[in-house]
SEZA-734543 format. One record per residue (C-alpha): x negated, y negated, z negated; chain. Coordinates in Angstrom, 1 decimal, m for minus. Each point is the difference from the previous one (the first is absolute). Layout:
R | X | Y | Z | A
...
//
This chain:
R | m54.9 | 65.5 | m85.7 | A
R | m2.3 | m2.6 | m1.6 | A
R | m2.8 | 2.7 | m0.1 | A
R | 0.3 | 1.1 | 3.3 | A
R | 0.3 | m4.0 | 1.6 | A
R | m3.6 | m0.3 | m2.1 | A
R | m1.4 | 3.2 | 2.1 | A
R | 0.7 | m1.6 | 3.0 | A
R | m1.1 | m3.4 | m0.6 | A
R | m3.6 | 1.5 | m1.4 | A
R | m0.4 | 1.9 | 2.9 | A
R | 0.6 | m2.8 | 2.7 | A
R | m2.4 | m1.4 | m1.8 | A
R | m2.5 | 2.4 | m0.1 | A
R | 0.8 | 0.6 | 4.2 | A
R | m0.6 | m4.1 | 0.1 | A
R | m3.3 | 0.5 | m1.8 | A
R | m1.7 | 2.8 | 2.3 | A
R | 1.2 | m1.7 | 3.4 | A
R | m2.1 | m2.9 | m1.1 | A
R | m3.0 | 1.6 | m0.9 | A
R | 0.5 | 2.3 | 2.9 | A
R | m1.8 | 2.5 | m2.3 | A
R | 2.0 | 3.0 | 1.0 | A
R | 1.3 | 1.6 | 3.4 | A
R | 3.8 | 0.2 | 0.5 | A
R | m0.1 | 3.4 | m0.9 | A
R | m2.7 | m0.3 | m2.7 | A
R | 2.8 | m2.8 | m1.3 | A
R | 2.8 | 2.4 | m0.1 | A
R | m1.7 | 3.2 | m0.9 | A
R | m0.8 | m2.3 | m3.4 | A
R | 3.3 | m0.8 | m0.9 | A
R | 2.0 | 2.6 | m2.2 | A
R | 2.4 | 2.0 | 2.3 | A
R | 2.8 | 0.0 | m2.6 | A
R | m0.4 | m4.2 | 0.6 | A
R | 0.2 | m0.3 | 3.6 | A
R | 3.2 | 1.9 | 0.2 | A
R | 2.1 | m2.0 | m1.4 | A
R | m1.3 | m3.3 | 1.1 | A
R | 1.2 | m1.9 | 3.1 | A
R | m2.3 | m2.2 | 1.7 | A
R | 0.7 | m2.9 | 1.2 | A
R | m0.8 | 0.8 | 4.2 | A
R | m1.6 | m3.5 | 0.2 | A
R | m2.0 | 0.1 | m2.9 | A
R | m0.9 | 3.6 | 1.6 | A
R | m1.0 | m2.1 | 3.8 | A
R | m1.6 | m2.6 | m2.3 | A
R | m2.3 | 2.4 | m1.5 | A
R | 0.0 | 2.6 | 2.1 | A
R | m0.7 | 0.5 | 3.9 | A
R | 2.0 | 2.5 | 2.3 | A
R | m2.7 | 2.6 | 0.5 | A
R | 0.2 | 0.5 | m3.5 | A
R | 3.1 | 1.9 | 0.2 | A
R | 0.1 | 3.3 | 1.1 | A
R | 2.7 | 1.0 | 2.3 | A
R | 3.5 | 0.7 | m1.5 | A
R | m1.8 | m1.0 | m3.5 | A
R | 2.7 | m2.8 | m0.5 | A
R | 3.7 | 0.7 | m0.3 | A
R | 3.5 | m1.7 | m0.6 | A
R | m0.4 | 0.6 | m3.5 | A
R | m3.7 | m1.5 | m0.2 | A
R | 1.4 | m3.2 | 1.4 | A
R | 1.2 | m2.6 | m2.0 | A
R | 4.0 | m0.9 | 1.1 | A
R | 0.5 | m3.4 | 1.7 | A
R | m4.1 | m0.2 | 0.1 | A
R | m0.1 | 0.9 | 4.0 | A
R | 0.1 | m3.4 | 2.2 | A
R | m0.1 | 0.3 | 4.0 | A
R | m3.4 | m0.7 | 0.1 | A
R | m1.1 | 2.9 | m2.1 | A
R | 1.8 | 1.8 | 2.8 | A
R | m2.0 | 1.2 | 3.1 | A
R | 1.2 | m1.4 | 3.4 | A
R | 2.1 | 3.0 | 1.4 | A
R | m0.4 | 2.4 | m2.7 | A
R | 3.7 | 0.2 | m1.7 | A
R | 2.3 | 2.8 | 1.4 | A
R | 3.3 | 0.5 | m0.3 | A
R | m0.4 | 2.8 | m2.7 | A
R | m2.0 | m2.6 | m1.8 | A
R | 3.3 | m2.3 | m0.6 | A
R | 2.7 | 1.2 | m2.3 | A
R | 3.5 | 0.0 | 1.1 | A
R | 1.5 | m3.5 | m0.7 | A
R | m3.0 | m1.4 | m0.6 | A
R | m0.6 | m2.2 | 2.8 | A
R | 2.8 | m2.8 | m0.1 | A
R | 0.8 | m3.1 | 2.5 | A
R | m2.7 | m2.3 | m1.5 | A
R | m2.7 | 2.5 | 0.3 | A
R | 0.8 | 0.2 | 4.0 | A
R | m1.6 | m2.4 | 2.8 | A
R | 2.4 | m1.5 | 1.4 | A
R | 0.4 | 1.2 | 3.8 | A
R | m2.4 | 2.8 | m0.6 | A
R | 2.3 | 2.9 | 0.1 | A
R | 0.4 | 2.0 | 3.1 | A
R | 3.0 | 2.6 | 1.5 | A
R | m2.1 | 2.7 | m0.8 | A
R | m0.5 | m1.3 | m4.2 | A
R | 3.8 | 1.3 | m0.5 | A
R | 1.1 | 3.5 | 0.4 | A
R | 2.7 | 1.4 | 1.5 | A
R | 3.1 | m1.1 | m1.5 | A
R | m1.9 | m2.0 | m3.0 | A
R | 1.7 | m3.6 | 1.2 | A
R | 3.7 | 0.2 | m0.9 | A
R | 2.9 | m3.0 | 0.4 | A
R | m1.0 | m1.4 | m3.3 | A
R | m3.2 | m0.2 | 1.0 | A
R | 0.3 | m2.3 | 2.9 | A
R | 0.5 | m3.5 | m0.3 | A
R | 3.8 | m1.3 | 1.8 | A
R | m0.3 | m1.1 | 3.5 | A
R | m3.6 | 0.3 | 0.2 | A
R | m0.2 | 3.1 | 2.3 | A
R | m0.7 | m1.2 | 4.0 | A
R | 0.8 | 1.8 | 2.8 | A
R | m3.5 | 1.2 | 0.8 | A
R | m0.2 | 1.3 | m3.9 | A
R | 2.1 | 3.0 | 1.6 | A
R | m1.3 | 2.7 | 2.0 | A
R | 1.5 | 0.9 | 2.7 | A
R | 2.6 | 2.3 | m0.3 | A
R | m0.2 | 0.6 | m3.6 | A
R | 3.4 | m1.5 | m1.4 | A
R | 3.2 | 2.1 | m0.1 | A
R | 3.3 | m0.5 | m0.7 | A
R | m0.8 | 0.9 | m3.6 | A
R | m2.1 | m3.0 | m0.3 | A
R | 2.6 | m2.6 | 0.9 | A
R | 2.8 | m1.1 | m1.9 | A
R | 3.6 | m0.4 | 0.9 | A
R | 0.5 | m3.1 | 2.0 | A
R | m3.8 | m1.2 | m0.1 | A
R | m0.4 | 0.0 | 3.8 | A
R | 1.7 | m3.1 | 1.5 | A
R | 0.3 | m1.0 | 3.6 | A
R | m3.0 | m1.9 | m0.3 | A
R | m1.8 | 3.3 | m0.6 | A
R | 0.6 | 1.4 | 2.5 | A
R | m1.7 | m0.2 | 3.4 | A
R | 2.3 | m0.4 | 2.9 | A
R | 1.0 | 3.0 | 2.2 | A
R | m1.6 | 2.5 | m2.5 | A
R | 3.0 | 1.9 | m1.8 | A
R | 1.1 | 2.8 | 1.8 | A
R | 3.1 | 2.1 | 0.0 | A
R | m2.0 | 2.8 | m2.6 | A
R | 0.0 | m3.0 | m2.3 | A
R | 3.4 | m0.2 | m0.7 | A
R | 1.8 | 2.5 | m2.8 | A
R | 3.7 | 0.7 | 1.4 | A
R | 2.5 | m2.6 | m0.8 | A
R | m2.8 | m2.5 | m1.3 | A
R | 0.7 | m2.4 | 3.2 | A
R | 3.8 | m1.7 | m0.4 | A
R | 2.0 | m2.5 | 2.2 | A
R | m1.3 | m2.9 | m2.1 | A
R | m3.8 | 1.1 | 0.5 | A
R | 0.4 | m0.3 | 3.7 | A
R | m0.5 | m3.3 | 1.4 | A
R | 3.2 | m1.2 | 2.3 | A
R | m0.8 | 1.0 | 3.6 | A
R | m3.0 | 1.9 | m0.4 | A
R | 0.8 | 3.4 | 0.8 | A
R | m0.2 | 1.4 | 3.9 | A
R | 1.0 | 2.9 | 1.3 | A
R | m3.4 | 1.6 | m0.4 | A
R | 0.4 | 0.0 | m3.9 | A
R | 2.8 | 1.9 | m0.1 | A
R | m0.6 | 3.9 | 0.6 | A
R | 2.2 | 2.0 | 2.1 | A
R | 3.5 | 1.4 | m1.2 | A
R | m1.2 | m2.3 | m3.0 | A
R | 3.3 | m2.9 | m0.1 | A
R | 3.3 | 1.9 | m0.6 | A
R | 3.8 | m1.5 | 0.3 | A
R | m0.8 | m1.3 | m4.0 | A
R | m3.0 | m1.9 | 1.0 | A
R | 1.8 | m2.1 | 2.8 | A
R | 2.4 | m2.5 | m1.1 | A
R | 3.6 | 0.2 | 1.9 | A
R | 0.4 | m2.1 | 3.2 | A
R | m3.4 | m0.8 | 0.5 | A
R | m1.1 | 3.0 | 3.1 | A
R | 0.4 | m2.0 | 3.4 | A
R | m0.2 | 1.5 | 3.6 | A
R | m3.6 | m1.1 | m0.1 | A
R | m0.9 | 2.2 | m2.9 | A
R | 0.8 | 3.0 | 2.0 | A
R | m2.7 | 1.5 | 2.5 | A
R | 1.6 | 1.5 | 3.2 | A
R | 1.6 | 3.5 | m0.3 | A
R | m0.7 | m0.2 | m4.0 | A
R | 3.6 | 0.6 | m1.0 | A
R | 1.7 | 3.2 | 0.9 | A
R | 3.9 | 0.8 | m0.1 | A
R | m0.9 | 1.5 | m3.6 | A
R | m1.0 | m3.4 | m1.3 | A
R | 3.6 | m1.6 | 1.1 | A
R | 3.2 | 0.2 | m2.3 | A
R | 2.7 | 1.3 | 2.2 | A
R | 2.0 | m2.7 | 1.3 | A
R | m1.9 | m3.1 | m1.3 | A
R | m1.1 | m1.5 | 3.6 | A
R | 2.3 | m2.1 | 1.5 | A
R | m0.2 | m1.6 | 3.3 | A
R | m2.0 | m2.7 | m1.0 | A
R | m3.1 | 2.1 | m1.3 | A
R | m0.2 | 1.3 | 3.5 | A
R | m2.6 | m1.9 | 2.7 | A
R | 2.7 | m0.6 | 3.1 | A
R | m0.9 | 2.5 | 2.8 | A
R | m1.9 | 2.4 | m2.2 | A
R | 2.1 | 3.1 | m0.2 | A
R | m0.2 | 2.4 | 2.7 | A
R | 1.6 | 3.0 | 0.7 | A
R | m2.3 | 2.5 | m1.9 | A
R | 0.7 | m2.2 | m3.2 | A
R | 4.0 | 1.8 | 0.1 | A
R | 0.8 | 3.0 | m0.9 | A
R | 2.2 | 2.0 | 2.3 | A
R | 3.8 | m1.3 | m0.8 | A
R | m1.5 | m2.3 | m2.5 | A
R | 1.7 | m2.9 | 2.2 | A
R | 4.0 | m0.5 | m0.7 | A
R | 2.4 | m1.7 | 1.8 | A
R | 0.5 | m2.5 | m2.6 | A
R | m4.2 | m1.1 | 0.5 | A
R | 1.0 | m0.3 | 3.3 | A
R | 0.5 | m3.7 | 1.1 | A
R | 2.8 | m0.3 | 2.8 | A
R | m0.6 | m0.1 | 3.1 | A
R | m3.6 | 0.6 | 0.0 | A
R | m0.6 | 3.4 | 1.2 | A
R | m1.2 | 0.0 | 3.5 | A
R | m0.3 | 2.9 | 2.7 | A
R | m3.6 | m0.3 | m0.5 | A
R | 0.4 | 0.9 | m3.9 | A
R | 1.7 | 3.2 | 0.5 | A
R | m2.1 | 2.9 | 1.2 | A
R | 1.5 | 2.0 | 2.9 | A
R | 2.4 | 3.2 | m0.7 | A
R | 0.2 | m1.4 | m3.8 | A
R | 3.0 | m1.4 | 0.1 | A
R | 3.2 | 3.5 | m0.5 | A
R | 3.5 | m0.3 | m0.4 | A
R | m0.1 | 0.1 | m3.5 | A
R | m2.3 | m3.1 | 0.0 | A
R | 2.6 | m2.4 | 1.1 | A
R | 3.7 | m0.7 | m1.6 | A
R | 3.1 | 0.4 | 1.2 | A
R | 0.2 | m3.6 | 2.4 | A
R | m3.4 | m0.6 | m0.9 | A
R | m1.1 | m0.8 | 3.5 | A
R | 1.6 | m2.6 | 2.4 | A
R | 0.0 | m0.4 | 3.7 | A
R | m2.8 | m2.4 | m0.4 | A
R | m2.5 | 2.3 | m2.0 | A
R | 0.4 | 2.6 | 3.3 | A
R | m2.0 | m0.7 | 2.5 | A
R | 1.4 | m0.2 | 3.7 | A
R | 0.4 | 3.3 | 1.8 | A
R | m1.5 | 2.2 | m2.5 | A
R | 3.3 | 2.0 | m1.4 | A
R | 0.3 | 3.7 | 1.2 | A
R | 2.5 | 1.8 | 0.5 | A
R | m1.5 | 2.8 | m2.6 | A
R | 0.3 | m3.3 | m1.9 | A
R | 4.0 | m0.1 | m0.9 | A
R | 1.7 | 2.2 | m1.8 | A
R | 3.0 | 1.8 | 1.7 | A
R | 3.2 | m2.5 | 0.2 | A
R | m1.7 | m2.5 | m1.7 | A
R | 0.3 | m2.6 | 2.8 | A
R | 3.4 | m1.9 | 0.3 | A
R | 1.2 | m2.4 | 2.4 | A
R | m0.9 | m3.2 | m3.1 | A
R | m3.3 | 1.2 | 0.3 | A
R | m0.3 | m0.7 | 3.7 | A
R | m0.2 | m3.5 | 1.4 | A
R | 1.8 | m1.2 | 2.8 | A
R | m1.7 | 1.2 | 3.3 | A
R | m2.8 | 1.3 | m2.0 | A
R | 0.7 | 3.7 | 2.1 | A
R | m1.5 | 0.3 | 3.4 | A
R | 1.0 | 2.6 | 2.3 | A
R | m3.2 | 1.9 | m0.4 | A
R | 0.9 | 0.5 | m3.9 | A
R | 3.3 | 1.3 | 0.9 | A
R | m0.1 | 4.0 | 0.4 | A
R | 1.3 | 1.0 | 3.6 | A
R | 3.9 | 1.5 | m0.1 | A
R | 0.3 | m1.3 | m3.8 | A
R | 2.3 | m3.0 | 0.1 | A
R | 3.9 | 0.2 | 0.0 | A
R | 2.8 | m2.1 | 0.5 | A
R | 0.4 | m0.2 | m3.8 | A
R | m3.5 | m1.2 | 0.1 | A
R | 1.2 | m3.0 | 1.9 | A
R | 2.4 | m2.4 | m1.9 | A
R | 3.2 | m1.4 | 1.8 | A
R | m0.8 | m2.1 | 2.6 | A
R | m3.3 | m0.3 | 0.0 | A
R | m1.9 | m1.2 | 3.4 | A
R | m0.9 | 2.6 | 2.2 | A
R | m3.4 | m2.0 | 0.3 | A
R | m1.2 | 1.4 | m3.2 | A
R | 0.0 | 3.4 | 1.4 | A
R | m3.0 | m1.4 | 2.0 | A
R | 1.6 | m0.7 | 3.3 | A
R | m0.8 | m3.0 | 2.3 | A
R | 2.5 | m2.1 | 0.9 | A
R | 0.8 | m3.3 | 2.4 | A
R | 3.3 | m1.8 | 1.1 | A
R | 0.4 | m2.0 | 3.4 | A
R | 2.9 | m2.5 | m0.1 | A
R | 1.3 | m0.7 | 3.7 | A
R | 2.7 | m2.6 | 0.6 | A
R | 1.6 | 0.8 | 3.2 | A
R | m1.2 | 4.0 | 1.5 | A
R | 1.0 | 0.1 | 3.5 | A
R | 2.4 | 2.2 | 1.4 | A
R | m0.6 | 3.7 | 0.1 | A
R | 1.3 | 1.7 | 3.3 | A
R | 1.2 | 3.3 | m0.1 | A
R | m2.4 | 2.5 | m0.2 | A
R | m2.7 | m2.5 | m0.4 | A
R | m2.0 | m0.3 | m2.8 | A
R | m1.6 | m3.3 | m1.6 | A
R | m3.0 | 0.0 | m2.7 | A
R | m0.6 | m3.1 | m2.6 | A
R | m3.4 | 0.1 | m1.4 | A
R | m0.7 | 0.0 | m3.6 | A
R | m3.1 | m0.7 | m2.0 | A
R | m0.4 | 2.7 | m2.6 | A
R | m4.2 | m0.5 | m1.4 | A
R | m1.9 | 3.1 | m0.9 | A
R | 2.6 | 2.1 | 3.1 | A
R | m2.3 | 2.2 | 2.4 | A
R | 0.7 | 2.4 | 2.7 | A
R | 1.6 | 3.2 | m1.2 | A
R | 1.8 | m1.6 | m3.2 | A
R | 3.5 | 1.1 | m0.6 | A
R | 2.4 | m2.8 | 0.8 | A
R | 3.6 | m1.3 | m0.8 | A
R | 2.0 | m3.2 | 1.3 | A
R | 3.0 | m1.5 | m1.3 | A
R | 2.4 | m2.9 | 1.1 | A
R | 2.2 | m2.5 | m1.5 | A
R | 2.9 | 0.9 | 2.5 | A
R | 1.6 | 3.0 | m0.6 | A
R | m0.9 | 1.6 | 3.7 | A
R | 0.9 | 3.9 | m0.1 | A
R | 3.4 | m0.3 | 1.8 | A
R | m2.1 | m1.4 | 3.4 | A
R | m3.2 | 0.4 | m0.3 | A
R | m3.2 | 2.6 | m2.1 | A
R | m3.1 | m1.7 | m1.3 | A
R | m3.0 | 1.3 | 0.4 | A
R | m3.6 | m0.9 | m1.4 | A
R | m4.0 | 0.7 | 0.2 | A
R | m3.5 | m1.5 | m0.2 | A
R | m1.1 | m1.6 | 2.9 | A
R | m3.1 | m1.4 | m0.7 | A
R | m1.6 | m0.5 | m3.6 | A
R | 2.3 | m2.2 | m2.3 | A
R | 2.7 | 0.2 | 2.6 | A
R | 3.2 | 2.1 | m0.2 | A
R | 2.2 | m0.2 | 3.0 | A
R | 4.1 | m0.1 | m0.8 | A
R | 2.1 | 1.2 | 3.1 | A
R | 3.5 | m0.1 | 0.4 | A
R | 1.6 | 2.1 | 2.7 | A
R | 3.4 | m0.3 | 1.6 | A
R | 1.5 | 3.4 | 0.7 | A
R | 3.6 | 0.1 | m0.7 | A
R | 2.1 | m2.3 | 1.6 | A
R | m1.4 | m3.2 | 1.5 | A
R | m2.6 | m3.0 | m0.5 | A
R | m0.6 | m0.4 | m3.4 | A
R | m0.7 | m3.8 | m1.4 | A
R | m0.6 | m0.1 | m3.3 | A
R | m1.2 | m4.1 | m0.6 | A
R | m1.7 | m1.0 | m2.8 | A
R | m1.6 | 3.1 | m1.9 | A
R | m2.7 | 0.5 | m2.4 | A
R | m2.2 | 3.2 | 0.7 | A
R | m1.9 | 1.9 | m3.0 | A
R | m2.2 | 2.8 | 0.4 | A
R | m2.1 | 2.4 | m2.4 | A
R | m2.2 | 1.6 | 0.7 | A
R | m1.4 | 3.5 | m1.9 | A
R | m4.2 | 0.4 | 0.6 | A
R | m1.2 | 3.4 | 0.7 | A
//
């Protein structure tokens, strides 16, 4: 060791002493020193500059190992000249770099990681656009303030990852919510109004049998296509309300109404047939008093047991009149006197019968006939055996019309 430190000191010398007598050429100084000597002494790069000038080196002449470690300083370095194969991995830390000298395109691909990157000193225009995934954000690092308004879309969302308290009170309309997409769970119970529903949007399906009542119904609403055929009992029938108007004609059979179900006042006037009755279903109860006219009598049909005891003869539809006279004159034999009688609705040609109030038929016949209209003329005539004075007599006629 202490041999070899000698060798080297003797030959800087000797180096020293030809540079300052500038006797020899760079080569001519070289070529003189023993070869086995220069190999295994490092020069000193400055005392190299110092003594020597760049053209004396031949290209490539100089090499990592001919360069004496920590002997380079950055002006020994030509401006531009280092490359990248020229620095050894590792070798170039923080206090070698200017700072705000390195560029985007210094790093490669992936060669910045998290721990690389100081906190909260990445901006917003630091980040390309488009170039951060999912990947690259952490779970719950994106706050409302992140986020710009009206930006997140429905693909945003991972199903399930919105819930009732994430929704703001009053927010959603109906254009959130996708069709078919609330089901009986979703709506809480009692809260559907009429409002809710659009016209025609529930069917019969949609209604439990026998949940409306009367007060879920809009007054005047249901019409007659909304009931099914016999779906109307007489129970939902209120009393007294059905009108001739409600019921259609030729609807209404027998087996429609009950036994006494209709009275004289649901029939309207003059509109029973015969075809009507039933065979000996009329009795005499059923028949009011003079409620039979002559023309609803059939011809040659009434008998005397028809007729109860005693009844007037006046409701066989004869005319009648009465003439009271206080004192008839005499009647000569053979002579024949008429009283005058007012019987209305007589005429010509009516059949006619008098009567008195004195029994006459042992002295005289009466006779009788229409003289004029609403006149009946009473005669007595004396034929047996004398005058016949009769007094005071009432005179009745009846008359039978055509």
């Amino acid at each position: 060791m202490l041999k070899t430190l000698k060798t080297t000191l003797a030959l800087a010398l000797m180096f020293t002493a030809f540079l300052a007598f500038g006797a020899v050429t760079t080569q001519n100084k070289i070529d003189q020193l023993p070869y086995q000597d220069l190999g295994s002494i490092k020069l000193n790069l400055q005392d190299i500059l110092t003594r020597f000038s760049a053209g004396d080196f031949a290209v490539g002449a100089v090499d990592s190992t001919d360069i004496l470690d920590n002997s380079v300083a950055s002006a020994d370095v030509l401006l531009d000249t280092l490359l990248a194969v020229d620095i050894a991995a590792g070798a170039v830390a923080t206090s070698e770099i200017l700072d705000a000298t390195i560029l985007a395109a210094d790093f490669a691909a992936g060669a910045v990681d998290t721990a690389a990157i100081l906190d909260s000193t990445i901006l917003t225009t630091d980040v390309a656009l488009d170039t951060l995934l999912a990947v690259d954000i952490a779970a719950g690092a994106v706050g409302t303030s992140e986020i710009l308004d009206g930006t997140i879309l429905v693909g945003d969302f991972s199903v399930g990852a919105v819930d009732s308290a994430a929704i703001l009170l009053d927010t959603i309309v109906a254009a959130d919510i996708a069709t078919g997409g609330v089901g009986t769970l979703e709506i809480l119970d009692a809260t559907i109004l009429a409002g809710d529903f659009a016209t025609g949007a529930v069917g019969s399906a949609a209604i439990l049998d026998d949940s409306v009542a009367s007060a879920d119904i809009l007054l005047d609403t249901i019409v007659a296509v909304d009931i099914a055929t016999g779906g109307v009992a007489t129970a939902e029938i209120l009393d007294g309300t059905i009108l001739t108007g409600d019921i259609a004609t030729d609807t209404i059979v027998a087996g429609n109404i009950a036994v006494g179900g209709v009275a004289t006042s649901e029939i309207l006037d003059a509109t029973i047939l015969t075809g009507d009755i039933a065979t000996d279903t009329i009795v005499a109860g059923n028949i009011a008093v003079g409620g039979v006219a002559t023309s609803e009598i059939l011809d040659a049909t009434i008998v005397n047991a028809d007729m109860a005891s005693g009844a007037a003869k006046t409701n066989l539809g004869v005319l009648t009149g009465s003439t009271v006279v206080a004192n008839l004159a005499s009647v000569a034999l053979n002579d024949t006197l008429y009283t005058a009688v007012t019987v209305t609705g007589a005429v010509l040609g009516d059949y006619c019968i008098c009567s008195s109030s004195i029994d006459i038929t042992a002295n005289a016949v009466l006779s009788a006939y229409v003289s004029v209209a609403d006149t009946v003329q009473c005669g007595i005539h004396a034929d047996v055996t004398g005058a016949v004075d009769l007094g005071a007599v009432t005179f009745k006629a009846m008359v039978i019309p055509q």
